[in-house]
Structure formats: structure tokens, C-alpha cells
Phi, psi and omega in degrees: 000133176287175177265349157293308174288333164302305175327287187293345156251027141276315162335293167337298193262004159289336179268318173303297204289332186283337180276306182318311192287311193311319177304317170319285195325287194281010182278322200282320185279358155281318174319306214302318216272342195289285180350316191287291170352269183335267199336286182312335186266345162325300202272355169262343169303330176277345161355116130237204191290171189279315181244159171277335190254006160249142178264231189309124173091010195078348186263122201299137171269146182297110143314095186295311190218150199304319174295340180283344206274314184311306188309304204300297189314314182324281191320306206280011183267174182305145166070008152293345177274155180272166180245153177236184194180106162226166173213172184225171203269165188304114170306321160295003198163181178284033191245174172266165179194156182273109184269341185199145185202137160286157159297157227345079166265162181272032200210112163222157174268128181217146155055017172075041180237175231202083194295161108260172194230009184181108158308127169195182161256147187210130161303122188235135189208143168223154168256054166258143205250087195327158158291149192298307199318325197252125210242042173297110178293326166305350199288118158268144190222120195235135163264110207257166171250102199281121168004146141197172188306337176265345186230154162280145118011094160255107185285116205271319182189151163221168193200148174252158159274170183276152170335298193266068197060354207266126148230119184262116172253183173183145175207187168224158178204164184263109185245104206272160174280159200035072149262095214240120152245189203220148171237139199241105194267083185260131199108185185234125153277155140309024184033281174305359166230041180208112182224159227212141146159159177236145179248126185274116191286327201224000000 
């Protein structure tokens, strides 16, 4: 082999490792920016007024007509809001736990699944981050739609991790009532950098 053909696949493959990482980069800053996304529309759907009988700014809202007071009470009831739900795993054990959650949301956690109570589409997205230490070629991150009497067992998304332990997913779905999913973790994660959850659009 010449010293020309060593170059250029030493070259190669420094241009392989350098696009690999730059991928890396942006798979974690896309992870980074949907997260932020999900939180901020958490949190401002839970926002209200300083008063229940003031709005923006303190000022009190005008009744154009008798039907607006109907509307208003309408908005304000339980479960009008959208829900959200994420949860991270149990320090204690393989389970889930509830990390966030909205008020009266239609998202609840049982049996270490993702209830809903109302069809709607709902952003379902995860994060997790295998251990360095473990160098299991199987680690895998499976998003499932779970059995019922009525529906078959579905996989919704699945992910490998990245070079550096990382799988971030995100989908959007359709969740029927008592429509439940699961997230399936083959490997040993970090507990603390491995979170879960679905945000409801409509």
C-alpha cells in the first residue's frame, strides 16, 4: 500500500469520525430544544390570573352579553386544559413515577403505563441515556401502544442508542380512551437522565 493510499483513508476516516460527532451534536440539541419546547407549553398552559375575577393585567373582563359569563365558567372547568404527564424511573425498583403532571389531566400513570381518559393527539417523546459502563449490543428504547381487548400490542417507535449512550424519541399519536402506552428499555440506563411522557395537543 502506498503512502498516498494510507492518507486518504486515514483522511477518510477522520472525516467519518468528524460527521459522526457533528451528528451526535445535533441529535442531542434537537432532544435539548423539543424538551425545552414540551416544558414551556407545560407551563404556560398551567398559568392563571393573580385572581380568578381578574384577567390580564388586573382588569377586570367586559360581559359583552350574558352568554359570555356561560363561556368563560365553560373554559374554567376541570379538564379543559391541555394535559400533560412525564415520568421518570423509581430510584427504588424498575417502575415509573410521576414527575409532572397537569391539573385534572386525562393522562395518568398505572401499572407503569400511560392511561388516557379522552381521544385526543398527544405529543409522546423520551429520553434515555444508557450507562457508559454497559456494552450490550442489544440496548434498545421501544415505544409501545399496549394490548386491550380490543386493539393488538403496538410498536409506535423504536430507537438504538448513539454513540454516546443517547436515544431521544418524539411522535405524535392518537390515544383513544383507555388507550395505554409503555416504554421498553432493553439495557442498564441512567435513572437520572432517563425521563418519559406524553403532552396533549388538542
Amino acid at each position: 500500500m502506498s503512502v498516498d493510499t494510507e492518507r486518504a483513508a486515514h483522511t477518510r476516516m477522520e472525516e467519518q469520525s468528524r460527521t459522526s460527532q457533528k451528528y451526535l451534536l445535533l441529535q442531542v440539541w434537537c432532544g435539548l430544544l423539543t424538551v425545552s419546547m414540551v416544558t414551556m407549553g407545560a407551563f404556560l398552559t398551567t398559568l392563571k390570573p393573580k385572581s380568578a375575577e381578574d384577567g390580564m393585567y388586573g382588569v377586570k373582563p367586559v360581559s359583552i352579553s350574558p352568554a359570555d359569563d356561560a363561556i368563560q365558567e365553560h373554559l374554567k372547568a376541570p379538564g379543559r386544559s391541555l394535559s400533560f404527564i412525564e415520568v421518570t424511573p423509581s430510584l427504588d425498583g424498575p417502575f415509573w413515577e410521576e414527575n409532572l403532571k397537569s391539573d385534572f389531566s386525562t393522562l395518568s400513570l398505572l401499572n407503569n403505563s400511560i392511561y388516557s381518559t379522552r381521544k385526543s393527539h398527544y405529543f409522546v417523546y423520551a429520553q434515555v441515556t444508557f450507562r457508559k459502563d454497559d456494552n450490550s449490543p442489544n440496548k434498545s428504547v421501544i415505544l409501545i401502544r399496549n394490548a386491550s381487548p380490543w386493539k393488538k400490542l403496538r410498536v409506535l417507535a423504536e430507537a438504538r442508542p448513539s454513540a454516546g449512550g443517547l436515544v431521544w424519541m418524539g411522535r405524535i399519536i392518537v390515544l383513544a380512551v383507555n388507550d395505554s402506552i409503555s416504554l421498553k428499555i432493553t439495557g442498564h440506563n441512567e435513572k437520572e437522565n432517563t425521563f418519559w411522557g406524553a403532552y396533549q395537543l388538542q
